[in-house]
Each structure stands twice: as structure tokens, then as C-alpha cells.
FIVORO-612744 format. One record per residue (C-alpha): residue number from 1; residue in three letters; x, y, z. Coordinates in nm, 4 decimals. Layout:
N
+-----+------+----------+----------+----------+
: pos : code :       c1 :       c2 :       c3 :
+-----+------+----------+----------+----------+
: NUM :  ALA :        X :        Y :        Z :
...
+-----+------+----------+----------+----------+
% end
This chain:
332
+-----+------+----------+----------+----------+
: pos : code :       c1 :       c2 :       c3 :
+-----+------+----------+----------+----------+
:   1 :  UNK :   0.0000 :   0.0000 :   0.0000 :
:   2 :  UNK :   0.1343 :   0.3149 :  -0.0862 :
:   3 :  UNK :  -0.0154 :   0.6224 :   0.0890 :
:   4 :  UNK :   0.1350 :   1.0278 :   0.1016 :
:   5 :  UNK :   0.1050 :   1.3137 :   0.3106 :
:   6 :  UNK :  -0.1155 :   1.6144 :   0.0942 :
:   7 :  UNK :  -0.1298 :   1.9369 :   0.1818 :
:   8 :  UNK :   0.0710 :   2.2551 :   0.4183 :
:   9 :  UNK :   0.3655 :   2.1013 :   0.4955 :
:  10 :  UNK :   0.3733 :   2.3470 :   0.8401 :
:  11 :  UNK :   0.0109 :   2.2049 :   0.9046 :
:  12 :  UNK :   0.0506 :   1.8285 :   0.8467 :
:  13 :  UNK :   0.3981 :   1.8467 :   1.0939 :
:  14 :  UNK :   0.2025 :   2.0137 :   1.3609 :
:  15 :  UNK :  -0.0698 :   1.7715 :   1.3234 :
:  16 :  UNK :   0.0747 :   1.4543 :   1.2602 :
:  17 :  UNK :   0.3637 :   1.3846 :   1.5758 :
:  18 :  UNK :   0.6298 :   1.1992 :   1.4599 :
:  19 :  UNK :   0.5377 :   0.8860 :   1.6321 :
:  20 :  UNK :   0.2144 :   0.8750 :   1.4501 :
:  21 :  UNK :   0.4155 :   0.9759 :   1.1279 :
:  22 :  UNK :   0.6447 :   0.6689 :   1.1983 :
:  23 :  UNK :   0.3764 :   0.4286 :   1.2414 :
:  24 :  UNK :   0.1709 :   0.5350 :   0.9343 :
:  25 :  UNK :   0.5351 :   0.5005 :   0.7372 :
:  26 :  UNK :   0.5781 :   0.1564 :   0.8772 :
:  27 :  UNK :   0.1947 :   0.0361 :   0.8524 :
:  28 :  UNK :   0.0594 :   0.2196 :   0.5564 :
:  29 :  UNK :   0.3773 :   0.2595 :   0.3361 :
:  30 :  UNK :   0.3429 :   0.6681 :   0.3854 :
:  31 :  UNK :   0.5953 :   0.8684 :   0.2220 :
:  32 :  UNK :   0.6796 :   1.1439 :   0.4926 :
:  33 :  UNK :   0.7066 :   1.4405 :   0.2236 :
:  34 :  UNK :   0.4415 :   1.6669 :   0.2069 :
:  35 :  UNK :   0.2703 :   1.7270 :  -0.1216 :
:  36 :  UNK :   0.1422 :   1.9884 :  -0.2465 :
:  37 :  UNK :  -0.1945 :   2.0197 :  -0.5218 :
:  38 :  UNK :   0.1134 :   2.2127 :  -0.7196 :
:  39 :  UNK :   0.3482 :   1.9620 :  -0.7182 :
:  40 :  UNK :   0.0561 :   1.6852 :  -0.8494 :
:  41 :  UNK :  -0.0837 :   1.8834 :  -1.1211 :
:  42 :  UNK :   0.2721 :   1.9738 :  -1.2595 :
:  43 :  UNK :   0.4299 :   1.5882 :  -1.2122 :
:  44 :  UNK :   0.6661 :   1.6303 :  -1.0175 :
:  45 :  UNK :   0.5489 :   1.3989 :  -0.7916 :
:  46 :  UNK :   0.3543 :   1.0736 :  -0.9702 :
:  47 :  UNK :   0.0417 :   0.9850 :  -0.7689 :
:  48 :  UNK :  -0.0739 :   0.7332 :  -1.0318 :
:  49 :  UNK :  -0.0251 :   0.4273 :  -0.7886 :
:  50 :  UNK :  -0.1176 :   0.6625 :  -0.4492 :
:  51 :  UNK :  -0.3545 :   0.4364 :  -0.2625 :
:  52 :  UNK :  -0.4015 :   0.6193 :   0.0310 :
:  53 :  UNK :  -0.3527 :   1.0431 :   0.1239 :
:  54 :  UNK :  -0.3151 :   1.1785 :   0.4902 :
:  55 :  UNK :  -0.4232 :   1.4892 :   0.5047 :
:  56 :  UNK :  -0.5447 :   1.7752 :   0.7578 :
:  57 :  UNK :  -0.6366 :   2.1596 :   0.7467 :
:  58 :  UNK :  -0.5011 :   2.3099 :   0.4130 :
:  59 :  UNK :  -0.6116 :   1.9862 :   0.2019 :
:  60 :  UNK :  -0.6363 :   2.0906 :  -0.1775 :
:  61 :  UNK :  -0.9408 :   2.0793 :  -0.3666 :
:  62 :  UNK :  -0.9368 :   1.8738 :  -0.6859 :
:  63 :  UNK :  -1.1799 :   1.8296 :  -0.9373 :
:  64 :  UNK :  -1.3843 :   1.5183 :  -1.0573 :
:  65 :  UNK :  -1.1357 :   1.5337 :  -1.3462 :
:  66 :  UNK :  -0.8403 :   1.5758 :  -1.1737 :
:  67 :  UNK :  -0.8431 :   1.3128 :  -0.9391 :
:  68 :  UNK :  -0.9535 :   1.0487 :  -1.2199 :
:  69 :  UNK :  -0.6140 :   1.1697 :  -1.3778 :
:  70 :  UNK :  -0.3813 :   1.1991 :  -1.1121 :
:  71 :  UNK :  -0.5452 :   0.9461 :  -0.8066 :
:  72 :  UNK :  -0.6267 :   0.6521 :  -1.0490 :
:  73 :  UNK :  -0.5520 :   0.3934 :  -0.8073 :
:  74 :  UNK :  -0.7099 :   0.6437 :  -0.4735 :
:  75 :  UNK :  -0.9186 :   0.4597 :  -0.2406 :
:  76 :  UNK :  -0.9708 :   0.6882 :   0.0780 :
:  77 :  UNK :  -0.8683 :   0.9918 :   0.1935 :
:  78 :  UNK :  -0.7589 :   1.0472 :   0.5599 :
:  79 :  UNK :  -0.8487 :   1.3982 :   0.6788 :
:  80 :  UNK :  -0.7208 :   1.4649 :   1.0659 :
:  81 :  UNK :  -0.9249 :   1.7949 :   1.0689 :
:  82 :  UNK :  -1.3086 :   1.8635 :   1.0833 :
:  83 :  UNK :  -1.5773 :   1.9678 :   0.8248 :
:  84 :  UNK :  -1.4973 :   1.8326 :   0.4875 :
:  85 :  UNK :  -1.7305 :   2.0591 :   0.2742 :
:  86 :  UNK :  -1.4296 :   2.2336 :   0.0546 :
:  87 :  UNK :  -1.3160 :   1.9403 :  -0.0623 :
:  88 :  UNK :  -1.4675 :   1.5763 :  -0.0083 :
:  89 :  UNK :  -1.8090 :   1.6108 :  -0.3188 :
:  90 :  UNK :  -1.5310 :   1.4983 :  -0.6109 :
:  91 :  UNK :  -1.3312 :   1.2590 :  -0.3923 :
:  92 :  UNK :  -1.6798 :   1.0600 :  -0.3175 :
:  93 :  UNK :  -1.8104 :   1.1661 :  -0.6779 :
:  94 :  UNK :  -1.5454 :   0.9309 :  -0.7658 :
:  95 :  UNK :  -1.5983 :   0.6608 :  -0.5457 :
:  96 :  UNK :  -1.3118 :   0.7184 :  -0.2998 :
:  97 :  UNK :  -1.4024 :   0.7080 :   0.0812 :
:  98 :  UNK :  -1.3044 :   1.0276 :   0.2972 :
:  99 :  UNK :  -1.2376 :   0.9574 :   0.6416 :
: 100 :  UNK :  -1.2533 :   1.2674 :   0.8736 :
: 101 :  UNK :  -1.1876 :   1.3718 :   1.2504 :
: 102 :  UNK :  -1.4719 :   1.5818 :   1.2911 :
: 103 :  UNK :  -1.5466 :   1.3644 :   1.5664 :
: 104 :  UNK :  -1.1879 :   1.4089 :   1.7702 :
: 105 :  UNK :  -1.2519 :   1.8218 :   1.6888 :
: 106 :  UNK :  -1.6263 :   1.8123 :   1.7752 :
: 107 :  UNK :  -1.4531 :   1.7529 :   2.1718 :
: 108 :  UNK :  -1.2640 :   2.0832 :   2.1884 :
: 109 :  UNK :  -1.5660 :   2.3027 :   2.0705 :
: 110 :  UNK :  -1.7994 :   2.1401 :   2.3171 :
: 111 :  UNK :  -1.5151 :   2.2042 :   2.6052 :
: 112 :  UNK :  -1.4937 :   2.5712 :   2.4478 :
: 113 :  UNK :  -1.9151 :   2.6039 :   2.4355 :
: 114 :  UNK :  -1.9989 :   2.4425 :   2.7572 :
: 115 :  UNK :  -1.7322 :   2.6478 :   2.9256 :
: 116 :  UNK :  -1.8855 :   2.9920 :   2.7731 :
: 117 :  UNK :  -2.2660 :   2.8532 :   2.9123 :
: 118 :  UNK :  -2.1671 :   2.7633 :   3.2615 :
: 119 :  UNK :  -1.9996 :   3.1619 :   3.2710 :
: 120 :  UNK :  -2.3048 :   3.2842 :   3.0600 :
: 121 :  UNK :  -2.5413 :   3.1535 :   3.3249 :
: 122 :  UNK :  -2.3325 :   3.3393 :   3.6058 :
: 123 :  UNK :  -2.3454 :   3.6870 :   3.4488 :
: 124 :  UNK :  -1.9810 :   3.6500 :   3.3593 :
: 125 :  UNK :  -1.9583 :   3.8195 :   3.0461 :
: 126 :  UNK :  -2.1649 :   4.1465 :   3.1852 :
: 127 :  UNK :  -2.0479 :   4.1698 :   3.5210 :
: 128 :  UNK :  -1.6834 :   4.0921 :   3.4455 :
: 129 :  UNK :  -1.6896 :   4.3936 :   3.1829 :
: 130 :  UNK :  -1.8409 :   4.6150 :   3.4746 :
: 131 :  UNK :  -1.6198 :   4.5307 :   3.7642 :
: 132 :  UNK :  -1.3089 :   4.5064 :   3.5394 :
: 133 :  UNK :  -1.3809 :   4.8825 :   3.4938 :
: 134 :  UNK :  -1.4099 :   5.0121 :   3.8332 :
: 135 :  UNK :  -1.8574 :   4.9887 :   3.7918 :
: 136 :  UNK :  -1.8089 :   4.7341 :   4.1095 :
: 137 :  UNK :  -2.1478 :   4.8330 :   4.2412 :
: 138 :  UNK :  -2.3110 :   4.7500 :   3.9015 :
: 139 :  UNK :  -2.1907 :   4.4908 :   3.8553 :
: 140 :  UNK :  -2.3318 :   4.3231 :   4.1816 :
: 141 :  UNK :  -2.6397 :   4.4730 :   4.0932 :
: 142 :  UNK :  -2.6775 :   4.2912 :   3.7569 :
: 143 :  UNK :  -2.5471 :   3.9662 :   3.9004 :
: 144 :  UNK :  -2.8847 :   3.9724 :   4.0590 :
: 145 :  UNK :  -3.0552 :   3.9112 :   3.6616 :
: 146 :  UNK :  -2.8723 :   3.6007 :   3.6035 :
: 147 :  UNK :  -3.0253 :   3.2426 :   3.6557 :
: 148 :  UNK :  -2.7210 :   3.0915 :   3.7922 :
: 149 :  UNK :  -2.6738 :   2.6861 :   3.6163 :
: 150 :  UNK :  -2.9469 :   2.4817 :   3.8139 :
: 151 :  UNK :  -3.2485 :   2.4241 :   3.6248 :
: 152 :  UNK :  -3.1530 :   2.6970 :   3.3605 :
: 153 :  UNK :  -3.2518 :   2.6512 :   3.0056 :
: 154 :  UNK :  -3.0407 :   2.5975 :   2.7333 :
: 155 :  UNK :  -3.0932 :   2.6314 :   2.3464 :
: 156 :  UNK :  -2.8890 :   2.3883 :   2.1616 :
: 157 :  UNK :  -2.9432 :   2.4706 :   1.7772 :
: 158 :  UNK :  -2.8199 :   2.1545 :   1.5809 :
: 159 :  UNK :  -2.7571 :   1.8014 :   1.7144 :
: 160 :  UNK :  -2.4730 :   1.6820 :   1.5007 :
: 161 :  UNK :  -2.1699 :   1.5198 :   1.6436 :
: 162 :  UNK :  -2.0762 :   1.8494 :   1.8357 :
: 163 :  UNK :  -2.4312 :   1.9512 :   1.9719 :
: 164 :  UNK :  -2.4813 :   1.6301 :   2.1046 :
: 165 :  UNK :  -2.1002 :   1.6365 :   2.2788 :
: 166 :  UNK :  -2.2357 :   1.9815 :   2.4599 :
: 167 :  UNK :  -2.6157 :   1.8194 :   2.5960 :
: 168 :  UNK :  -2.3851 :   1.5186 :   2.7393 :
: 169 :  UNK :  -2.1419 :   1.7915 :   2.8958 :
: 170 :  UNK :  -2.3906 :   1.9846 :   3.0652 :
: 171 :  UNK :  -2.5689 :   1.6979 :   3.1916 :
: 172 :  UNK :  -2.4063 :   1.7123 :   3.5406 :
: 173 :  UNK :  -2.5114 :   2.0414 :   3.5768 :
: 174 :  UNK :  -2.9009 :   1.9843 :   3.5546 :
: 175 :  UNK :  -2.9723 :   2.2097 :   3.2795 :
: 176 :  UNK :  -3.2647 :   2.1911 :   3.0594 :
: 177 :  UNK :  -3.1640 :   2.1418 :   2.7018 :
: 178 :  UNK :  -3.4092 :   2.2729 :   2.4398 :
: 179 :  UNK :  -3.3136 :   2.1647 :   2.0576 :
: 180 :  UNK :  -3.4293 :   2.2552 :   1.7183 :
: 181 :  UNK :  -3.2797 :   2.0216 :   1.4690 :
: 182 :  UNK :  -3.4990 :   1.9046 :   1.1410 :
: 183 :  UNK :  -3.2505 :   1.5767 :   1.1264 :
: 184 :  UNK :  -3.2747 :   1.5000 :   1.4682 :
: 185 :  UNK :  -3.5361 :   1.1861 :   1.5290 :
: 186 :  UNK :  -3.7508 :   1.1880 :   1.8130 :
: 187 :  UNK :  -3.5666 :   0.8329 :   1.9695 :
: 188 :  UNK :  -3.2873 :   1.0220 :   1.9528 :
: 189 :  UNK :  -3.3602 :   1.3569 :   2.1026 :
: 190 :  UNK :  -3.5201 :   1.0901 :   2.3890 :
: 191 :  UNK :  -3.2017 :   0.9006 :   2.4428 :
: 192 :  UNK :  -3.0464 :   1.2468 :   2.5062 :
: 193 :  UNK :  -3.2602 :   1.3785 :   2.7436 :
: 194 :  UNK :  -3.4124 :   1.7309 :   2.5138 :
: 195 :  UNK :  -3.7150 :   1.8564 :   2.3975 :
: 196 :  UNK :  -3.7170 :   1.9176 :   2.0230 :
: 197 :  UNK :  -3.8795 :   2.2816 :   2.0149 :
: 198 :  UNK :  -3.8885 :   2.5321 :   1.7118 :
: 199 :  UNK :  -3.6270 :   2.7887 :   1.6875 :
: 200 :  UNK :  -3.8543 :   3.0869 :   1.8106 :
: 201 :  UNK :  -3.9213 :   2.8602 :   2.1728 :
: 202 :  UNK :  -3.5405 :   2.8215 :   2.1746 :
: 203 :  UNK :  -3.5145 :   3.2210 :   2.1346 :
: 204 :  UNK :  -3.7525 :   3.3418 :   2.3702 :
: 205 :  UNK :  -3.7514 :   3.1075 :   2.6860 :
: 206 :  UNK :  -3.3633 :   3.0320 :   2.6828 :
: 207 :  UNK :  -3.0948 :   3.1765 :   2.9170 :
: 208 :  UNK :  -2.8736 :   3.0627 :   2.6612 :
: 209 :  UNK :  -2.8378 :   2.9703 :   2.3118 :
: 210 :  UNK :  -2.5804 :   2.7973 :   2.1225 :
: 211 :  UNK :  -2.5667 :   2.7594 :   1.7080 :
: 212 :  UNK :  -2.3688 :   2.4097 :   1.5892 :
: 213 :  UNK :  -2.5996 :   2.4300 :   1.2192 :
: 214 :  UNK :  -2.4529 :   2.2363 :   0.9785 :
: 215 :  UNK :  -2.2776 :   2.4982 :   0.6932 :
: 216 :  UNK :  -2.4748 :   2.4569 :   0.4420 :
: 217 :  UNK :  -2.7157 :   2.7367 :   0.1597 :
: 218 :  UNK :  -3.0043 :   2.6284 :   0.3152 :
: 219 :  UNK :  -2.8742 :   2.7565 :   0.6993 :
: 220 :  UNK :  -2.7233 :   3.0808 :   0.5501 :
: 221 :  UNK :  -2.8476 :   3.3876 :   0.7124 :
: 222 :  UNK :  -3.1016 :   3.1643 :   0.8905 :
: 223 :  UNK :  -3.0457 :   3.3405 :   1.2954 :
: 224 :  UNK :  -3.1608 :   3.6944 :   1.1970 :
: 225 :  UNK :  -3.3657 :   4.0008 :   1.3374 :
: 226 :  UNK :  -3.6797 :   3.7957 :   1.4004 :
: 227 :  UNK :  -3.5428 :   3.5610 :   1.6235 :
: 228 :  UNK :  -3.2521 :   3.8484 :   1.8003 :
: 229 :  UNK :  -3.5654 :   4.0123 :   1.8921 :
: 230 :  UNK :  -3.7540 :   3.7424 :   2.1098 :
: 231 :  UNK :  -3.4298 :   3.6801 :   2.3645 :
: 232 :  UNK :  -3.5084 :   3.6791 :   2.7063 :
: 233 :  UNK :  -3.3616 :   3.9301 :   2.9282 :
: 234 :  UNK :  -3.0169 :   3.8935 :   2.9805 :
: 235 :  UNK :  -2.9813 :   3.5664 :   2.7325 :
: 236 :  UNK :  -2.6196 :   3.5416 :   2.5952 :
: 237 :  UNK :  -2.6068 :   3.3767 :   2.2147 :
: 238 :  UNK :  -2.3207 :   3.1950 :   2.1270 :
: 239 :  UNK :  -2.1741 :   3.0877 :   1.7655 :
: 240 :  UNK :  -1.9447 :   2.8740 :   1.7421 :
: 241 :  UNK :  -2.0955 :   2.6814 :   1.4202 :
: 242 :  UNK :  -2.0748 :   2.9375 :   1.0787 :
: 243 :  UNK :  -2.1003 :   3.2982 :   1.0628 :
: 244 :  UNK :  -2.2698 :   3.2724 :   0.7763 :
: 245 :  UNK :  -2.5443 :   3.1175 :   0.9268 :
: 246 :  UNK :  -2.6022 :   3.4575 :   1.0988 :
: 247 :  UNK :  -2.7357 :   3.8059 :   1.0066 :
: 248 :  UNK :  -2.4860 :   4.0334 :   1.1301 :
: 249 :  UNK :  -2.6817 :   4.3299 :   1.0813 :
: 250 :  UNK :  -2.9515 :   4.2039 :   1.2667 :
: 251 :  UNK :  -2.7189 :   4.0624 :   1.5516 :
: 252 :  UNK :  -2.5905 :   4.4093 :   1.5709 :
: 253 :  UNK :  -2.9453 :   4.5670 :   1.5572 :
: 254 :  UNK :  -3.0623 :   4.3805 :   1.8775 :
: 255 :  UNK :  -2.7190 :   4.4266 :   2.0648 :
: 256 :  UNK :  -2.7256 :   4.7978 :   2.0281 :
: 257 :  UNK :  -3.0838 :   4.7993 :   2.1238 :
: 258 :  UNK :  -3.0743 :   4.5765 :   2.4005 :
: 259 :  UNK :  -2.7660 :   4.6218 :   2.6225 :
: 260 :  UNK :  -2.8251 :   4.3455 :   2.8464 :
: 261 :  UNK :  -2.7616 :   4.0512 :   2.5893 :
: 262 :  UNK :  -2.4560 :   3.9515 :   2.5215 :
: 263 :  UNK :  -2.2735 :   3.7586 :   2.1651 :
: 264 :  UNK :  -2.0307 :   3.5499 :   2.1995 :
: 265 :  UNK :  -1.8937 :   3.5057 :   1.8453 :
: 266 :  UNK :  -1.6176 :   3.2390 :   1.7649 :
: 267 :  UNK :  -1.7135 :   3.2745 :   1.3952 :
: 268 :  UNK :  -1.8033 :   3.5944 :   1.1720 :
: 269 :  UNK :  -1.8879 :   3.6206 :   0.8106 :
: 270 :  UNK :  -1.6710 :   3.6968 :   0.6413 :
: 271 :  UNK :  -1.4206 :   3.6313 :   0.9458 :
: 272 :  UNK :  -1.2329 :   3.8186 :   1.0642 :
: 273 :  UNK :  -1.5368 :   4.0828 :   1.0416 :
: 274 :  UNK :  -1.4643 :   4.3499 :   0.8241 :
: 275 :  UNK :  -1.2174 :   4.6305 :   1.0215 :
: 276 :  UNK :  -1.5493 :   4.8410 :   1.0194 :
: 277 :  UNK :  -1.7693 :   4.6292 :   1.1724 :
: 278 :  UNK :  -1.9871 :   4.7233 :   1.4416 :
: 279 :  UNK :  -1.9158 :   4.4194 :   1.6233 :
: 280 :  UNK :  -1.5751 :   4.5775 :   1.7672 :
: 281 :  UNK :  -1.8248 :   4.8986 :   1.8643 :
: 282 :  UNK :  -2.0210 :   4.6807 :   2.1104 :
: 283 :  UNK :  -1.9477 :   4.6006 :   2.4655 :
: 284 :  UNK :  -2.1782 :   4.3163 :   2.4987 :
: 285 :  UNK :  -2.0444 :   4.1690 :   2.1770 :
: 286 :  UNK :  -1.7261 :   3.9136 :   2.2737 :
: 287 :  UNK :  -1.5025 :   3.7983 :   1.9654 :
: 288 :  UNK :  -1.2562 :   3.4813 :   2.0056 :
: 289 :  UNK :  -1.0603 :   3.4546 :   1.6665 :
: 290 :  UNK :  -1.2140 :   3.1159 :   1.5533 :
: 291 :  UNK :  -1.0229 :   2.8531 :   1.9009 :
: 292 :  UNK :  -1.2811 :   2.6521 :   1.9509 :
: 293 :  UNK :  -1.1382 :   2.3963 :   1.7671 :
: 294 :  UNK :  -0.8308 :   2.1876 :   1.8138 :
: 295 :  UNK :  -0.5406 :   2.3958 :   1.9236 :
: 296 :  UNK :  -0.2000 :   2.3073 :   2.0885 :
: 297 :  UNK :  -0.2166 :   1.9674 :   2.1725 :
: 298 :  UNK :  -0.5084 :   1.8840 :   2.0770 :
: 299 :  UNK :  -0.4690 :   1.8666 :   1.7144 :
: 300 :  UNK :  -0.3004 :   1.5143 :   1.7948 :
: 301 :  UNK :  -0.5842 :   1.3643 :   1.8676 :
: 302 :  UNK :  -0.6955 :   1.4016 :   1.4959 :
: 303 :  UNK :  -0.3859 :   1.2717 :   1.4033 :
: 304 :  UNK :  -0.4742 :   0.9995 :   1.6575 :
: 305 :  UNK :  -0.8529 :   0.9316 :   1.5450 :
: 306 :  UNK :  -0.6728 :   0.8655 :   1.1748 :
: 307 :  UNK :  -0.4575 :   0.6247 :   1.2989 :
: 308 :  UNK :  -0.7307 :   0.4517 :   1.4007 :
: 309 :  UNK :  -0.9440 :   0.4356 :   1.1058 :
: 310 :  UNK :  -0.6950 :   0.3536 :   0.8878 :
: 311 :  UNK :  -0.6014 :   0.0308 :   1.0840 :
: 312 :  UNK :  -1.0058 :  -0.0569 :   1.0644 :
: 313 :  UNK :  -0.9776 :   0.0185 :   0.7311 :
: 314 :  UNK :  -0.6700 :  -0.1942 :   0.6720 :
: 315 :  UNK :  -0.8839 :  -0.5050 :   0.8133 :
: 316 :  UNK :  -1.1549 :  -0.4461 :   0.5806 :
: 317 :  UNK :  -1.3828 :  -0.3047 :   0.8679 :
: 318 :  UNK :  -1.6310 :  -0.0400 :   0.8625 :
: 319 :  UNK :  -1.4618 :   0.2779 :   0.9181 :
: 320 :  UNK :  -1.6493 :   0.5039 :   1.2500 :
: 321 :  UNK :  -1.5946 :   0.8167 :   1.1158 :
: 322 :  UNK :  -1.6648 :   0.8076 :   0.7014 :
: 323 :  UNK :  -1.8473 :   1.0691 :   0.5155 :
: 324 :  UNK :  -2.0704 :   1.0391 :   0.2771 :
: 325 :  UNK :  -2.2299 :   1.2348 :   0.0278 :
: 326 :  UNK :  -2.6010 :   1.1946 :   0.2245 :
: 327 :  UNK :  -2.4139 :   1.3070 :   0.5386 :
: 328 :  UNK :  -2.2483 :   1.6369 :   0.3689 :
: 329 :  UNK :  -2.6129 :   1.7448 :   0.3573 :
: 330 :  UNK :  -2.6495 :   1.8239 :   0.7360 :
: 331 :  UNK :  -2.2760 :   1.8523 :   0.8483 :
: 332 :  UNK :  -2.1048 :   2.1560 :   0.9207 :
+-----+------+----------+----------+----------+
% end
């Protein structure tokens, strides 16, 4: 079997340890250089006889075309990273399987989201803001409008693979998830422990909301002035899915009008925001330059997670983590 590393040659080193590198070398035949989509289209590498690519973050897009040419012999691509969108449609168009961590990086958002609830529910992001600037009296004063974490409700919009990681997290702190997925079956949203509600319940009776939609043109632009408008007082909204997915105008509308809400936004469209964005005008608005994801350390467990699959792919067993085209419908 002959397998290669595709992509940023910074990325794939920082993702890939070398002990993971060395096994892969040893039990899938990888070739330790990193290639680049330049280097395949202009032959100086031949991937006529590739079997198997290791990829993460940075993986080139190829065409239908292009990979009939070039990957002949392809038969799955390993992608230690998340959401597959940019690439993985011509890689399955053509029959080869794409294997991706999305579960491994689904575990660092949740951390990041549950983490940002729990402080949402204790007035953090307000009363921090006021004490930290000498409003000490205020700030004790607004503690007073916050819920605290017992019995508080929480707005979980989309149940995929990360969604589902943050209603397990917060069940030791007996919250009350509320969910709006479409996808999501009723068995399902049973074994978890949620109510499936529409979106407008989710706006108006939670303390706090959190977006993991799937990235996709039917969820663009879908969390706009409509639903900003029903928040409870004090709610805090948190994004850590696609900017895209919200109206920034209309998040901007209801901050400015209602001080006592709070964004937390991990993700803008476009992203950054534009330098004159509103967003950096607003107090109650909280920007994190997209960390939610795997960072440091925890980009090995990708790395890890790929490992893995590959050696259940090696025995001809089913694969946990495979995409297909039916599931690039609802993923982010």
C-alpha cells in the first residue's frame, strides 16, 4: 500500500507527531514528504499508484477530473481535521471514501461552548466587563438578573456530532436542554434527554443559546432580526458553528438595542469581520478569533482518530468516522 502526506507542509507536521508519522510510514507505506496540489498537477510527484492520502487543514481541492487523472488507483482519503465541505463532493463523486476527525474536533468546541454557558449563566460576560472597569457596584447589581446553572434553560441549535457532545457535557449540571434540529429523530432527542422545540421557543424562553448548524445554503443567514428580537432578558447567544449562518446586521441591531444581551462570536462572516464592523463597537459583543477547535495539543488527537481508522480500514472493517455524500447534507 502506498499512501502520502497532501497538503501545508507546516500544518501536516504540527498535526501529525512523529510517532504517529512513523507508524503510518511503517503500517501504511506513507511517504513522509508533504505534497502539495502544485506539485501533483505539474508531475513532479507521480500519484498514479497513491492508494491512500493523509491529510489535515489546508487539504487541496481537486476536481472530478483531476483526481480520475492523477489518483487513479485512490481509495480513501484520511483527513485529521473537521468539516470536509471544501473538498470531499469529487473525492466521493469518484468513489473514494473520505475519512474525517470531525469527531476528535467536535470535543474541543464542546469544552470551548460548555465552558462559555456555565460563565453565561453566572453573568460572567456582563459583570466581568463592569467590575473590570471600576462599575463594582453594578456589577453586583446585575449579578442579581442572572439564573445561575441549576435548572436553567439551554438552546442547543443543531444536534450533530458536536451539539450532542455539549447536551452530554452539561448533563451534570441539571440544565434543561431545548433543541431545534430538522434531522434529529424523536428516539434520539429521547435518548439524550431534550425537547425538540422550534427555533422561536429556543429564542424566547432560553438563558442561553448555542448555534452548531450544519454549513450549508439552506442555513445561511437563517439566525436573523426575528429571532434576536424574542431573547429573554439577559440571554447570551453563542456561535461557534458558521457565521454565515447569521445576520450580522440584525445581531448588531438587537445588541445595540438591548444592552443586556450579550454575543459570543467564535465565527463571523466573512471572518475576521470586516475592520469596520460594528461588532468591535459593542461592549456586549465578545469575539474569540475562531479557538474553539483543536489547538495546541489537541490537534493530535486528529492525528490519533486517523490512525485509528486507517487500521479498521486496513482489516476491511467499517470505518467510524466516514463521510458520505447523504451526510455532507447536514454537516457543518
Amino acid at each position: 500500500m502506498k499512501s502520502i502526506f497532501l497538503g501545508k507542509e507546516t500544518t501536516i507536521n504540527r498535526v501529525y507527531t512523529t510517532e504517529i508519522t512513523d507508524k503510518l510510514a511503517k503500517i501504511a507505506g506513507l511517504n513522509t514528504e508533504v505534497y502539495t496540489r502544485e506539485m501533483v498537477l505539474s508531475g513532479e510527484v507521480d500519484t498514479r499508484f497513491t492508494d491512500l492520502i493523509f491529510s489535515t487543514w489546508g487539504m487541496p481541492v481537486f476536481s472530478d477530473e483531476e483526481i480520475k487523472s492523477y489518483f487513479p488507483s485512490l481509495k480513501a482519503v484520511f483527513y485529521a481535521a473537521g468539516s470536509v465541505q471544501a473538498f470531499a463532493r469529487p473525492f466521493l463523486n469518484c468513489s473514494i471514501k473520505v475519512i474525517s476527525a470531525w469527531a476528535a474536533n467536535a470535543v474541543p468546541v464542546a469544552e470551548y461552548t460548555v465552558a462559555q454557558i456555565i460563565l453565561a449563566n453566572k453573568g460572567f460576560h456582563l459583570t466581568s466587563r463592569l467590575a473590570s472597569t471600576g462599575r463594582y457596584a453594578d456589577a453586583r447589581r446585575e449579578f442579581g438578573n442572572f439564573s445561575g446553572n441549576f435548572g436553567a434553560k439551554i438552546g442547543i441549535i443543531g444536534a450533530g456530532m458536536i451539539g450532542k457532545l455539549v447536551i452530554e457535557k452539561l448533563k451534570d449540571y441539571r440544565l434543561e436542554a431545548l433543541v431545534f434540529d430538522p434531522f434529529l429523530p424523536d428516539e434520539k432527542a429521547e435518548e439524550l434527554g431534550v425537547k425538540k422545540v422550534s427555533l422561536e421557543r429556543i429564542f424566547s424562553e432560553c438563558n442561553v443559546i448555542s448555534n452548531h448548524l450544519a454549513n450549508n445554503p439552506q442555513t445561511r443567514g437563517m439566525l436573523g432580526g426575528k429571532l434576536f428580537s424574542l431573547m429573554k432578558p439577559y440571554a447570551v447567544f453563542i456561535n461557534t458553528g458558521r457565521g454565515a449562518q447569521v445576520s450580522e446586521s440584525d445581531l448588531i441591531s438587537a445588541l445595540k438595542e438591548r444592552p443586556d444581551l450579550t454575543a459570543v462570536l467564535d465565527v463571523t462572516e466573512p471572518e475576521p469581520p470586516m475592520p469596520e464592523s460594528d461588532l468591535y463597537k459593542l461592549e456586549n459583543c465578545i469575539i474569540t478569533p475562531h479557538i474553539a477547535g483543536s489547538s495546541g495539543f489537541e490537534v493530535h488527537r486528529m492525528a490519533e482518530y486517523m490512525l485509528s481508522e486507517f487500521e479498521l480500514f486496513s482489516q476491511n472493517k467499517p470505518c467510524r468516522f466516514e463521510v458520505t455524500l447523504k451526510m455532507l447534507e447536514t454537516m457543518a
